[in-house]
C-alpha positions in Angstrom: 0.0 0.0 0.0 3.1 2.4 -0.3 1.7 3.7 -3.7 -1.1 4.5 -1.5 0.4 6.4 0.9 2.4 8.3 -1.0 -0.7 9.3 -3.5 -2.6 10.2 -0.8 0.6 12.8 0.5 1.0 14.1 -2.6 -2.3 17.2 -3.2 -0.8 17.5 -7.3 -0.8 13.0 -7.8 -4.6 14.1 -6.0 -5.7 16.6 -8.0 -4.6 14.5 -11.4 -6.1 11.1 -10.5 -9.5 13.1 -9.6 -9.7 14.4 -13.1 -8.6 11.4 -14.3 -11.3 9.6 -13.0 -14.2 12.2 -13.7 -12.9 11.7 -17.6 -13.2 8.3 -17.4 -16.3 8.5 -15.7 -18.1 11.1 -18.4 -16.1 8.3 -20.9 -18.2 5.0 -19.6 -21.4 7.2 -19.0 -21.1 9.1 -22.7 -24.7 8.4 -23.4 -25.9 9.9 -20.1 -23.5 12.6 -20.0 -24.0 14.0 -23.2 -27.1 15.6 -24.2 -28.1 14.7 -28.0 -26.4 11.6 -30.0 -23.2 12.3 -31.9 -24.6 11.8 -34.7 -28.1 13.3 -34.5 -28.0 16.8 -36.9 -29.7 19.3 -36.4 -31.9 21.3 -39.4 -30.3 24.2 -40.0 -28.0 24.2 -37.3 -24.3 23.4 -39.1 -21.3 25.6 -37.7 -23.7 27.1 -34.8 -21.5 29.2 -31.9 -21.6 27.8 -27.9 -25.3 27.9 -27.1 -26.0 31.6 -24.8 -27.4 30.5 -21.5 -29.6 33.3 -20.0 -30.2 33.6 -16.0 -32.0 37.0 -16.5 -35.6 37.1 -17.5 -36.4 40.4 -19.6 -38.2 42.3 -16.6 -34.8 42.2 -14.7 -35.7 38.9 -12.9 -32.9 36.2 -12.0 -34.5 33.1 -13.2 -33.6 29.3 -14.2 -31.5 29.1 -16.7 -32.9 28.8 -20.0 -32.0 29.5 -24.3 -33.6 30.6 -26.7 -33.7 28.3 -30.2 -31.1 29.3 -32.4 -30.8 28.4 -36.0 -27.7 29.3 -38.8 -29.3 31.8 -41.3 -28.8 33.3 -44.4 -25.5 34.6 -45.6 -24.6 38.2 -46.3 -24.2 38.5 -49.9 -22.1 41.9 -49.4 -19.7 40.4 -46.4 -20.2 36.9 -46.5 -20.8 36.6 -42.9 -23.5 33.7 -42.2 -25.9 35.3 -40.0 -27.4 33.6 -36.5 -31.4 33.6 -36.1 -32.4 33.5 -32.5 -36.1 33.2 -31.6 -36.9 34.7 -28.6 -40.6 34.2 -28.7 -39.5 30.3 -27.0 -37.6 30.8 -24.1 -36.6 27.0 -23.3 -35.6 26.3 -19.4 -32.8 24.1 -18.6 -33.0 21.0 -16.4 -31.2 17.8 -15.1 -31.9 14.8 -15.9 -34.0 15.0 -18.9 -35.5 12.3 -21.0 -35.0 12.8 -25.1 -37.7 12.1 -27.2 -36.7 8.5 -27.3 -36.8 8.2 -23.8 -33.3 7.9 -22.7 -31.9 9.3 -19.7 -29.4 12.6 -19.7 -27.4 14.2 -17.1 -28.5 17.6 -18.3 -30.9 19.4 -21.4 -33.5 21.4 -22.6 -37.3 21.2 -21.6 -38.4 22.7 -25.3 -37.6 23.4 -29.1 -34.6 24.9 -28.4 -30.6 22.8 -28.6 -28.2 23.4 -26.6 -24.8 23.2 -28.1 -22.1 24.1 -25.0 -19.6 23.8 -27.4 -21.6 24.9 -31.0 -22.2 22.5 -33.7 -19.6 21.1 -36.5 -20.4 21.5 -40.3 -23.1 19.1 -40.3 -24.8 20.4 -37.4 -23.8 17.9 -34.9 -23.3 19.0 -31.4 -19.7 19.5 -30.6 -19.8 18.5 -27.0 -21.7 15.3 -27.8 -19.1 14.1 -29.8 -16.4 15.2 -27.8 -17.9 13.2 -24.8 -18.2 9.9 -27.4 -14.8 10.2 -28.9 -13.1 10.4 -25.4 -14.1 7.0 -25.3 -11.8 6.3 -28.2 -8.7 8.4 -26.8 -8.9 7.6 -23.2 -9.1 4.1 -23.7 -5.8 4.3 -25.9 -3.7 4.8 -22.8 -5.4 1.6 -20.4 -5.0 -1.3 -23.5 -1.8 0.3 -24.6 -0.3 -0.3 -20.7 -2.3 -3.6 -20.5 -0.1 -4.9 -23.4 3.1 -3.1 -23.2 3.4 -2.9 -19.4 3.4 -7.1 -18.7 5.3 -7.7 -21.9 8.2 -5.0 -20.7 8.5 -6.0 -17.4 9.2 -9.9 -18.1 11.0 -9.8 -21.5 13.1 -6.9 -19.7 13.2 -8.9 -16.6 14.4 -12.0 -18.9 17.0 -10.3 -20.7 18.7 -8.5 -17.1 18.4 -12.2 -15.3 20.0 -14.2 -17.5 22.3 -12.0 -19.9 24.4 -13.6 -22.4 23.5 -14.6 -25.6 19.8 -14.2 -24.2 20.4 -10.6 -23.3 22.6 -9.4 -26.5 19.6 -11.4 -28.5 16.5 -9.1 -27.0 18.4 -6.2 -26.6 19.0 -6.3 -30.3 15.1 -7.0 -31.2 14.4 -4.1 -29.0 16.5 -1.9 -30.8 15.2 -2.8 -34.0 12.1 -2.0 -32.7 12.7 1.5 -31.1 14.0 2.4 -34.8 10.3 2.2 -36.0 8.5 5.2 -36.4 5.4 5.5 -34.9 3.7 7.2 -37.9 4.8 5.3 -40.4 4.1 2.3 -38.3 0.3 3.3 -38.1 -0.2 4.3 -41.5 1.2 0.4 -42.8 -1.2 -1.1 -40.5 -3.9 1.0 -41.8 -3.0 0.1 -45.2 -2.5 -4.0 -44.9 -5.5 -4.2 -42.8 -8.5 -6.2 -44.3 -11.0 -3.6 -45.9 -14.1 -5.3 -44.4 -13.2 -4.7 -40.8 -15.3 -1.8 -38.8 -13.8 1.1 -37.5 -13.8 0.0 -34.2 -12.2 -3.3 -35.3 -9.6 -1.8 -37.2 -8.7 0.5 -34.4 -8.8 -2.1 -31.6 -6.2 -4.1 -34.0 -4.3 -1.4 -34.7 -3.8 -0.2 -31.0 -3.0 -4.1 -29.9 -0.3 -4.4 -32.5 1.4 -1.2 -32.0 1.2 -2.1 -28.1 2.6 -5.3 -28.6 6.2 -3.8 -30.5 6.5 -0.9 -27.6 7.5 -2.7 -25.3 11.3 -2.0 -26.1 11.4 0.9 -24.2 10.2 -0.3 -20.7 12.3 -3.6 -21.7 15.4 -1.8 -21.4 14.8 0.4 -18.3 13.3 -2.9 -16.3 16.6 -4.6 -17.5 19.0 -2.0 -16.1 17.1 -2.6 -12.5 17.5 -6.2 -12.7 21.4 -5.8 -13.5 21.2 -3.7 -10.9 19.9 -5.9 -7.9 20.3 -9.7 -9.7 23.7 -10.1 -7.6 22.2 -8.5 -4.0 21.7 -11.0 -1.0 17.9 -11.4 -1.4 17.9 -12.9 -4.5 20.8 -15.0 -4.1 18.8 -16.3 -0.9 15.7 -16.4 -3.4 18.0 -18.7 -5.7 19.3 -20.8 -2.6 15.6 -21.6 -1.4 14.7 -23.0 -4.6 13.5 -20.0 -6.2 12.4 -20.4 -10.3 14.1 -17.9 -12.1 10.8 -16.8 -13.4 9.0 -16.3 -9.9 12.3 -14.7 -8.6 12.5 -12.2 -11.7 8.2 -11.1 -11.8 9.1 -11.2 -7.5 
């Protein structure tokens, strides 16, 4: 529990691993977090600024929050500037936990005509926020199957290669070199190309990220090797070998 201890001492490791976990959170819970499908448009709504939330009613009032429907106008034909048509006959209120017209569950929305875009709308008038939350899924995820893979494989090919040395180390330590010389880039843009066309997005990018995490583990390889060098001759795992110890217990020990 030392990893525990010292996380808990340190207010910065905190503050990270809070955030962390609120983006991993909104992440899991993208359908209830976000407030319109990512791929739900929105008629005449492409390239729409962040939605204005109003707390004032017009008699001076503070109010709940509402909007007003927005919609992308007509363009200027003298400046080219698309104009922005607000209607504010239909003052829409804001609320949590609203149900959609298909009656699914959202952390936050509008009670009327109106959208509201936090973060505007892209060229096909999908809400910007929506998709953000949806594609963090994508990003986020990157980082846990990428140290799922590499972490394991580094730790016991580098553990192998400091243990035993010899021909064993000068072999892996060549591999990982040859490795490390890979561009990343050019790496992913093979994969992409070799891959079977009939595969999904989402199957294509799971297999690219497994691949690509199964060649990185060079890197932690040769760091978890220098440790081993460093301790493989200290009294504890000398006793470890004297006991009995299997070289493969003593070296993921």
């Amino acid at each position: 529990m030392n990893w525990w201890q010292k996380l808990s001492k340190n207010p910065l490791a905190k503050f990270g691993a809070f955030i962390l976990i609120v983006f991993y959170l909104a992440a899991i819970l993208a359908d209830f977090v976000s407030p319109y499908s990512p791929y739900a448009q929105q008629p005449n709504g492409s390239l729409l600024p962040p939605t204005k939330i109003h707390y004032i009613s017009k008699s001076g009032q503070l109010t709940t929050p509402y909007i007003y429907p927005t919609i992308q106008g007509n363009t200027d034909l003298e400046t080219g500037k698309r104009l922005i048509e607000v209607d504010e006959s239909k003052p829409s209120p804001l609320g949590f936990f609203i149900l959609d017209k298909k009656s699914h569950l959202h952390l936050f929305g509008v009670q009327g005509e109106a959208k509201l875009n936090i973060l505007g709308t892209d060229d096909q008038g999908r809400d910007q926020f929506s998709r953000l939350i949806h594609g963090s899924r994508i990003s986020l995820f990157i980082g846990i199957v990428g140290v799922a893979l590499t972490f394991p494989l580094g730790i016991l090919i580098g553990g192998i290669s400091g243990y035993f040395g010899g021909w064993i180390d000068s072999i892996i330590m060549r591999l990982s070199e040859v490795l490390m010389t890979f561009p990343s880039i050019y790496l992913l843009i093979t994969l992409g190309a070799v891959l079977p066309p009939g595969l999904t997005s989402t199957q294509r990018f799971l297999l690219i990220v497994f691949i690509t995490s199964l060649v990185s583990w060079a890197g932690l390889a040769r760091v978890i090797r220098g440790q081993v060098l460093s301790i493989k001759e200290r009294e504890f795992i000398q006793a470890a070998q004297v006991m009995g110890g299997k070289p493969i217990y003593i070296i993921m020990r």
